[in-house]
N, C-alpha and C positions, 0 to 999 in steps of 0.2 A: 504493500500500500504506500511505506513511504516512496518507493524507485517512482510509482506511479506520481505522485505529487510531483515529485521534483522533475521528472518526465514532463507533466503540464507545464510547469512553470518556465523552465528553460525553452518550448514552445512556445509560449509568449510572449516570455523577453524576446526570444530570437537570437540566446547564446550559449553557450555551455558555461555550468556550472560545474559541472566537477569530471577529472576524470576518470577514469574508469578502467580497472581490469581484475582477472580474475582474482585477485590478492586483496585490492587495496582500494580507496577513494581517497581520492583528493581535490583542494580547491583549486579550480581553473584563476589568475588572474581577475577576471571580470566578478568569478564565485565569492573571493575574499573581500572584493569592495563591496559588493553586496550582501554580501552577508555583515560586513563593519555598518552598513550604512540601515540593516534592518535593526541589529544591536543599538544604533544610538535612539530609532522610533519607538523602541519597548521599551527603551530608559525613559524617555520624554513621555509615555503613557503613563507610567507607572509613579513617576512621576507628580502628572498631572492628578491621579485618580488617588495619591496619598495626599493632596493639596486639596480635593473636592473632599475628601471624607474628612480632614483635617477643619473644612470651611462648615463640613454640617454637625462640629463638635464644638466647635468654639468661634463664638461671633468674629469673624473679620470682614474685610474690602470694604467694598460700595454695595451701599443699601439703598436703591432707589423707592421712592414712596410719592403716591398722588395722594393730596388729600383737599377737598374743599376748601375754598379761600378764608373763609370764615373761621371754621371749626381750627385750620390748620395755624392760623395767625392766632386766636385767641387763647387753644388749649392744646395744640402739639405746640407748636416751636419753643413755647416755656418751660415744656417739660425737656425737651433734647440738651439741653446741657448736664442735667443730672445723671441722661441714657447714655452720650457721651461719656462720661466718668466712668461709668461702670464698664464701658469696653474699649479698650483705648485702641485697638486695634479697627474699628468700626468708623467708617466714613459714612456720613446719611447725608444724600442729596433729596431734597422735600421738592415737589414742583404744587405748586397750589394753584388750582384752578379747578372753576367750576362745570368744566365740561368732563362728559363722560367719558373715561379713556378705557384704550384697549391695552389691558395690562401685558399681555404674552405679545402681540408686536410692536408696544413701545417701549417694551425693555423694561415694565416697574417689577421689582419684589414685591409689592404689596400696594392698596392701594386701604384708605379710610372712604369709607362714604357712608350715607345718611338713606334714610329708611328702606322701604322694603326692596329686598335686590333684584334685580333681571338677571338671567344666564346662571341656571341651573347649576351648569361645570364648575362656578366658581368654588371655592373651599372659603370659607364665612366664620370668622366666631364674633361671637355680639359682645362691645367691649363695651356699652353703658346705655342705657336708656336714656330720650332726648323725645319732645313732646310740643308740637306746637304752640303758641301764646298769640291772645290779641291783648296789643299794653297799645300806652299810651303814654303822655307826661300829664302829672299833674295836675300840671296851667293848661292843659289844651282839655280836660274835662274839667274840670273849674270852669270854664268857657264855651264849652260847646256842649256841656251833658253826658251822661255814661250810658250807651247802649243797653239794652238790655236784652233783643232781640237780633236774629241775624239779619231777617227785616229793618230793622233799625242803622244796620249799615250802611245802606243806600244815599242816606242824609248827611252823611258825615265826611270828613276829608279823610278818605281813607291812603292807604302808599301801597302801589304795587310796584311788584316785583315780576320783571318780565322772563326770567328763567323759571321754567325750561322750556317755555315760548310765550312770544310776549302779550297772545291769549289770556294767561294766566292773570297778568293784573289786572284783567276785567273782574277777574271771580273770584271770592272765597271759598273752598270746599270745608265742608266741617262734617262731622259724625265718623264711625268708624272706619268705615269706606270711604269719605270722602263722597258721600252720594245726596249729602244738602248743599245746596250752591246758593251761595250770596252771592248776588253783583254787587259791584262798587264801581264807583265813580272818579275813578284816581283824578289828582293835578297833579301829582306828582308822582312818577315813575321811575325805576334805577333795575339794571339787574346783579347788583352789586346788595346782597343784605347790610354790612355793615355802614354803607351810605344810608339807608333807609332808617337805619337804628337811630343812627347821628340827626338826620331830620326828628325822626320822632322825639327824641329826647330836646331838641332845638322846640318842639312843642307843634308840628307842622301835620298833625293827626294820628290816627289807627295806623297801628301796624302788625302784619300776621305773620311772625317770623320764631324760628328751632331757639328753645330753651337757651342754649348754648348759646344765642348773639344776645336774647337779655338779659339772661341772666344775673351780669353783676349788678345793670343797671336797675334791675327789678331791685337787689338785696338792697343798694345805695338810694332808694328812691325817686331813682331819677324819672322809673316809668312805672307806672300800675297796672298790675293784670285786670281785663275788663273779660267778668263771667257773662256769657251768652246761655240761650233757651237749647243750643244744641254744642253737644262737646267738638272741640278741633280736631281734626283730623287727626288720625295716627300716622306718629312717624317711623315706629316701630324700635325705632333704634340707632346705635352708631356700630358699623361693623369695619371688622378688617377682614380684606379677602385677596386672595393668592389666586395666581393663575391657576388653570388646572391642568394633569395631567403630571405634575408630581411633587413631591412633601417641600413643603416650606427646608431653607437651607437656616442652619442656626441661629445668623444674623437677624432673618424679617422672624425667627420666635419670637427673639428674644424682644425686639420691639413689642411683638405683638403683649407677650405676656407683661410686658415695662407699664403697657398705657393700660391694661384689662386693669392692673395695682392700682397704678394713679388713680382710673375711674371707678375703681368701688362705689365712692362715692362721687359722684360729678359734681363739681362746685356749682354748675348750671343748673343742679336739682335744687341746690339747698335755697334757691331764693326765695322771698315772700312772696306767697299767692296774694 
């Protein structure tokens, strides 16, 4: 079986590799460079495959991560200098942005995103619950009244947000499903939450935006949750999720399991309703 192998092979190439008589084998010239030159390929694997199992033992390189602009500005990038420390070997590139990315051909280790997910294949674990709010500031219900109705929306200076099409700031969805629709009447529209927060707190109307952007401003009083006749939509969650088709490398764990810690509790829960 082996003569036969090496019978293909040398047909292939188009050379002899060894010669040959009744006694003995030996390397032809062309046999011994190739054969040195297949020695250094199994080194360079062997190589490579004690550096991938080496990388899924202990966090190292470049850790690429997509996460919402919002969420990743207010409650990851604060927390990465602490993740940092704890692996010094660990480089994390964050790209934030609000658009849906294709984690397996744009090269992310992981990606954070907000409610309920699409693409079955992904691998998901849910690192904190996060929950719609309509707040407001203070002075702007001092002055214009506190809804009390989702009907009652209609009359008010509401803010929309035109992600994830700019349909959206026509309407509110509220209840579980998202299947009671308020319109609203924006003057003012952004598809940026964290502008819309700065209006409202600036006193500039309603606004329907993730625990997570008012959070502080709810605890600091800068905005009040306003209770309506039907609950806000569910957001279901904050999850992190990995491409599929095979196991997280040690680095996006260890991330993953760093922020599940931080968010036991989410500073974004603990605010005043």
């Amino acid at each position: 079986m082996a003569t036969k192998h090496v019978d293909a092979l040398e047909a292939r190439l188009g050379v002899r590799l060894l010669h040959r008589t009744t006694r003995r084998l030996t390397l032809t010239e062309a046999g011994r460079e190739y054969l040195a030159a297949c020695e250094r390929i199994l080194a360079d694997v062997a190589e490579a495959e004690a550096s991938a199992a080496e990388g899924r033992a202990h966090p190292r390189g470049l850790l690429r991560v997509s996460a919402p602009n919002a969420l990743g500005q207010r409650e990851v990038m604060p927390l990465l200098p602490a993740f940092l420390a704890l692996h010094p070997d660990l480089q994390v590139e964050m790209s934030l942005n609000d658009r849906f990315v294709d984690l397996a051909a744009e090269g992310f280790d992981m990606a954070i995103r907000i409610g309920a997910l699409s693409g079955a294949s992904l691998i998901a674990r849910k690192l904190a619950p996060a929950r719609m709010l309509v707040c407001a500031a203070p002075a702007y219900l001092a002055r214009a009244g506190r809804p009390e109705t989702t009907a009652d929306l209609a009359r008010h200076a509401c803010l929309g947000y035109t992600l994830p099409e700019p349909a959206s700031a026509y309407r509110w969805l509220f209840g579980a499903r998202g299947e009671i629709v308020a319109p609203i009447a924006p003057r003012l529209l952004s598809n940026n939450g964290e502008a819309l927060r700065a209006a409202a707190v600036a006193g500039a109307g309603l606004v329907y935006l993730p625990s997570f952007i008012v959070g502080e401003d709810l605890a600091a009083g800068r905005l009040a949750c306003v209770g309506l006749d039907a609950p806000p939509a569910e957001l279901d969650g904050v999850y992190a999720v990995t491409p599929p088709g095979r196991l997280p490398q040690a680095k996006t764990r260890a991330l993953i399991a760093f922020l599940a810690d931080a968010w036991a509790s989410p500073p974004w829960e603990r605010a005043r309703r």
